[in-house]
C-alpha positions in Angstrom: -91.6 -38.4 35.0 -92.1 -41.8 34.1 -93.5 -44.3 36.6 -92.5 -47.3 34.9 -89.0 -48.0 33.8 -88.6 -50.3 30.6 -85.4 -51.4 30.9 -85.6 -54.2 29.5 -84.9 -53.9 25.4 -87.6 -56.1 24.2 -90.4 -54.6 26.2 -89.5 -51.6 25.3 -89.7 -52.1 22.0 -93.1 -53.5 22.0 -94.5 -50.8 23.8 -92.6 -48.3 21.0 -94.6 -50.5 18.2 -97.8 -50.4 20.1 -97.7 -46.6 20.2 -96.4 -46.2 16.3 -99.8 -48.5 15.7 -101.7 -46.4 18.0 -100.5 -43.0 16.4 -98.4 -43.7 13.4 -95.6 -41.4 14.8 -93.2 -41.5 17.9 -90.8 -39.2 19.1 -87.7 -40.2 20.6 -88.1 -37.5 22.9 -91.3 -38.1 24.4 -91.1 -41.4 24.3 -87.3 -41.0 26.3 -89.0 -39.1 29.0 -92.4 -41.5 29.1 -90.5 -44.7 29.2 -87.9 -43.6 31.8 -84.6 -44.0 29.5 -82.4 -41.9 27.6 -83.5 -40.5 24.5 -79.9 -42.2 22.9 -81.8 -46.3 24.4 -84.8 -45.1 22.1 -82.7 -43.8 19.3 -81.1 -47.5 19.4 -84.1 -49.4 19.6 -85.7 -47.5 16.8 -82.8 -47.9 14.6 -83.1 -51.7 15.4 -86.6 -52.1 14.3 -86.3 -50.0 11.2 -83.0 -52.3 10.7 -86.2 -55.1 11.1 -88.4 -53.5 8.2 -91.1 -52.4 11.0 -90.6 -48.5 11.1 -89.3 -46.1 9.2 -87.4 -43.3 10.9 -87.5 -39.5 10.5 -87.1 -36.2 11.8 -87.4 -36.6 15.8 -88.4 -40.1 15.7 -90.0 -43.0 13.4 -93.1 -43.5 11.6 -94.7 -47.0 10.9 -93.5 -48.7 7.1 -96.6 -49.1 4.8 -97.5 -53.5 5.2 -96.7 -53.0 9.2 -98.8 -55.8 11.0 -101.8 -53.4 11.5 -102.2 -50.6 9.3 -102.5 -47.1 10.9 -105.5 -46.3 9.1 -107.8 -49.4 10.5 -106.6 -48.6 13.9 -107.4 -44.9 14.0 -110.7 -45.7 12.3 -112.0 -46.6 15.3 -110.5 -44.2 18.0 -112.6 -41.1 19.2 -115.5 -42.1 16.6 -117.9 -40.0 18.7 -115.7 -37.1 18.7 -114.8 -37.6 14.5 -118.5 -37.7 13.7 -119.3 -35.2 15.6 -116.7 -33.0 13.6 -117.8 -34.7 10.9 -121.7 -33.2 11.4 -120.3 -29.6 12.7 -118.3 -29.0 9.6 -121.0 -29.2 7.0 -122.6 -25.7 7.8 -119.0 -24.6 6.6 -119.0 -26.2 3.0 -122.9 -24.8 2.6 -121.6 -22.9 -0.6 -119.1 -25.2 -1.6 -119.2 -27.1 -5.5 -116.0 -28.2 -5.1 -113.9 -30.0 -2.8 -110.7 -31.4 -1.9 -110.6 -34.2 0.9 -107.2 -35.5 2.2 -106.8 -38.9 3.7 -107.6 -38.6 7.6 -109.9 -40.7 9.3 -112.2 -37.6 10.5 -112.1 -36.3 7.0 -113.3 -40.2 5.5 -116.3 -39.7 8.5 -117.3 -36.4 6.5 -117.1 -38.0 3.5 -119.8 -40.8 4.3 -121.6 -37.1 5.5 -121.6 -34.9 2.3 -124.5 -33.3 1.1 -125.9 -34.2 -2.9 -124.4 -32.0 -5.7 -120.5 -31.8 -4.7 -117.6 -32.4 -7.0 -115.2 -34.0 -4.4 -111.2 -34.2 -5.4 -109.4 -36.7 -3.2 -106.5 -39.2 -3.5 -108.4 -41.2 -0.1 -109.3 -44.8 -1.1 -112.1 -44.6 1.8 -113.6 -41.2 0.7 -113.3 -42.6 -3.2 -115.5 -45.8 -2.0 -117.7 -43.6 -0.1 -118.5 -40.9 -2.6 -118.7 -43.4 -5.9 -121.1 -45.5 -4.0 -123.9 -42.4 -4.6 -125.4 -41.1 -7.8 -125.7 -37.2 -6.9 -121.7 -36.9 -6.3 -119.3 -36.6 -8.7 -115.9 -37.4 -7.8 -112.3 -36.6 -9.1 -109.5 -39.7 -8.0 -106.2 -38.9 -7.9 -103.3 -41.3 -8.4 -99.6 -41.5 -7.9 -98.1 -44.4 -5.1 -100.2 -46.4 -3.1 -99.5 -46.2 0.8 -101.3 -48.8 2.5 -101.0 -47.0 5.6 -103.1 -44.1 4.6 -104.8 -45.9 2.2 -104.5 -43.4 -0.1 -102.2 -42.4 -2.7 -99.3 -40.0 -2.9 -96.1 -38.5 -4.4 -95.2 -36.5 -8.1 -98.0 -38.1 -9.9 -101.0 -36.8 -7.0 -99.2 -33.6 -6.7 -99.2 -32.9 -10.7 -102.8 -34.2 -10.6 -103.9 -31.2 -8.0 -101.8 -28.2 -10.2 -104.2 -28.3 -12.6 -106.7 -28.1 -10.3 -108.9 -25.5 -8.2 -111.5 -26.1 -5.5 -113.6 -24.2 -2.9 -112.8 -26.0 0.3 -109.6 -28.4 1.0 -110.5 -29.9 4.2 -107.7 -31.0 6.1 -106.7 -33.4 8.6 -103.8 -33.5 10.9 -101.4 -35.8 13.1 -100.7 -33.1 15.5 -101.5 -29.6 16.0 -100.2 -26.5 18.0 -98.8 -23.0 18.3 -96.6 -23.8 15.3 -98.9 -25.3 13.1 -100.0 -28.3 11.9 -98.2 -31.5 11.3 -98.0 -34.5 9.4 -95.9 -37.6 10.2 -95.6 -38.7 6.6 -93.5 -36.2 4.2 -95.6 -37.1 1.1 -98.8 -37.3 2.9 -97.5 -33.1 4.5 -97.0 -32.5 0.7 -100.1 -33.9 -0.8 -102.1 -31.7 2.4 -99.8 -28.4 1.2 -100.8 -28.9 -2.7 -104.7 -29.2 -1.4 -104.4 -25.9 0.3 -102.4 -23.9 -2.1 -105.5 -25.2 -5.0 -108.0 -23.9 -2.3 -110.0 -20.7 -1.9 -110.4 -21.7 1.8 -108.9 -24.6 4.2 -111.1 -25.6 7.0 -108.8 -28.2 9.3 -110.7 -30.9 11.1 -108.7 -32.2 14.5 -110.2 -34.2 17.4 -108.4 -32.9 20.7 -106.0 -35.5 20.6 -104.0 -33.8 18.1 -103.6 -31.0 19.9 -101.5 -32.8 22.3 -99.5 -34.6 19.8 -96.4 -34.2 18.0 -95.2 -34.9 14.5 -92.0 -34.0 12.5 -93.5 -32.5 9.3 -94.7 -29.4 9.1 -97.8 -29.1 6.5 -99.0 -25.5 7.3 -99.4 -22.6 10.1 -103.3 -22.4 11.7 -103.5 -19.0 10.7 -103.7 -20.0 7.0 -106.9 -21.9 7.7 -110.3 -20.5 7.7 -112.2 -22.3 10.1 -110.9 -25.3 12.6 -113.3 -27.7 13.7 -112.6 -29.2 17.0 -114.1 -31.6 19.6 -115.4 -30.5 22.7 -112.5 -32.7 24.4 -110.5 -29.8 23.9 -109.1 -27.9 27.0 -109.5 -24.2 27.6 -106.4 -23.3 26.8 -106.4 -25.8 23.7 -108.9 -23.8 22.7 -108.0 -20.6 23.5 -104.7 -21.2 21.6 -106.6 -21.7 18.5 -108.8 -18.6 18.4 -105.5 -16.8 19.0 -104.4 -18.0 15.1 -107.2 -19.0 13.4 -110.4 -17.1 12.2 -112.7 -19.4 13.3 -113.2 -22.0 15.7 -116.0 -24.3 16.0 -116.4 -26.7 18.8 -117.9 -29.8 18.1 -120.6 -31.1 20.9 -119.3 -34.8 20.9 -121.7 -35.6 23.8 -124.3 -35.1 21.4 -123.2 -37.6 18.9 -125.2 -40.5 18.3 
């Protein structure tokens, strides 16, 4: 139950952009039952600022338009960095007999990136990973175009997709907007169909999520935790966060974030 009402429309809607720029996804639902209105007043006020140009809506709820005020990707740059780097440092045992990669466009995946060891071939469409992998000699790196999104930075859509079915790789590693008993979930379409076409090119998927996507939500649907090999979590996770993932996936590693530097 909410403890605050925002009844009035203006407010409301201000604290509906701050979450879309906090998250890059809202869900009339949740944000009905968090706000203390009807699910129809957020509905309204979400059709109203897509009317504006400032979201997009889909399935459930809305997602932020790519040129919003302050792109997603700059904002969730900087949340949980202790947690994303220490994913980031517990993942690379898993790519130890990797040559090849592919690296999608999540901010705990661009942390890896700056991480890698010397000798990969990394496939991404990420303009972050990109910059941090062409920036050293002993990496070789495979870009992937197709349509800009600014607020991935990163690019996506027919072009990115044909680009990956010519492709194969040992690892995709994965990010996620939300994760749960269903799956994992993106709250872009392209950006679930760019992660899909990375794992269907893969010989294994290792999926990096900091606990705060285990108690998100997100409309797309990208693929089920069982198909993974490995998830690599925080150790913000709860027990039965965590419990819930060992029941689908085959492996589970827990990231000590308190150890991070």
């Amino acid at each position: 139950m909410a403890t605050v009402r925002y009844t009035a429309a203006p407010r409301r809607r201000d604290e509906l952009l701050r979450r879309l720029e906090e998250s890059g996804y809202v869900s009339s639902s949740t944000a009905a039952a968090e706000l203390g209105v009807s699910e129809m007043t957020i509905r309204r006020d979400l059709g109203q600022l897509a009317a504006e140009g400032r979201v997009r809506r889909v399935v459930g709820g809305a997602s932020l338009v790519d040129g919003s005020a302050a792109p997603p990707f700059e904002l969730r740059r900087t949340e949980a960095a202790r947690e994303k780097d220490a994913i980031a440092r517990a993942t690379l045992p898993l790519l130890a007999d990797a040559g090849v990669l592919a690296l999608d466009a999540g901010t705990t995946v661009a942390t890896l990136a700056r991480r890698l060891p010397q000798g990969l071939t990394v496939v991404t469409h990420s303009v972050p990973v990109i910059t941090a992998c062409t920036g050293r000699d002993d990496l070789e790196v495979v870009a992937l175009g197709g349509t800009f999104h600014r607020a991935t930075r990163s690019f996506a859509g027919p072009a990115t997709r044909a680009g990956l079915a010519d492709l194969a790789v040992d690892v995709a590693v994965l990010s996620a907007t939300a994760a749960g008993p269903g799956g994992v979930y993106s709250a872009d379409p392209w950006d679930a169909d760019t992660k899909r076409a990375m794992a269907a090119i893969a010989d294994r998927v290792v999926l990096l999520l900091d606990h705060r996507k285990l108690a998100a939500r997100a409309p797309m649907r990208v693929l089920g935790l069982e198909d993974a090999h490995a998830v690599v979590v925080d150790d913000g996770a709860t027990a039965d966060q965590l419990a819930m993932l060992r029941e689908r996936c085959e492996r589970v590693v827990v990231a000590d974030a308190g150890s991070a530097p």
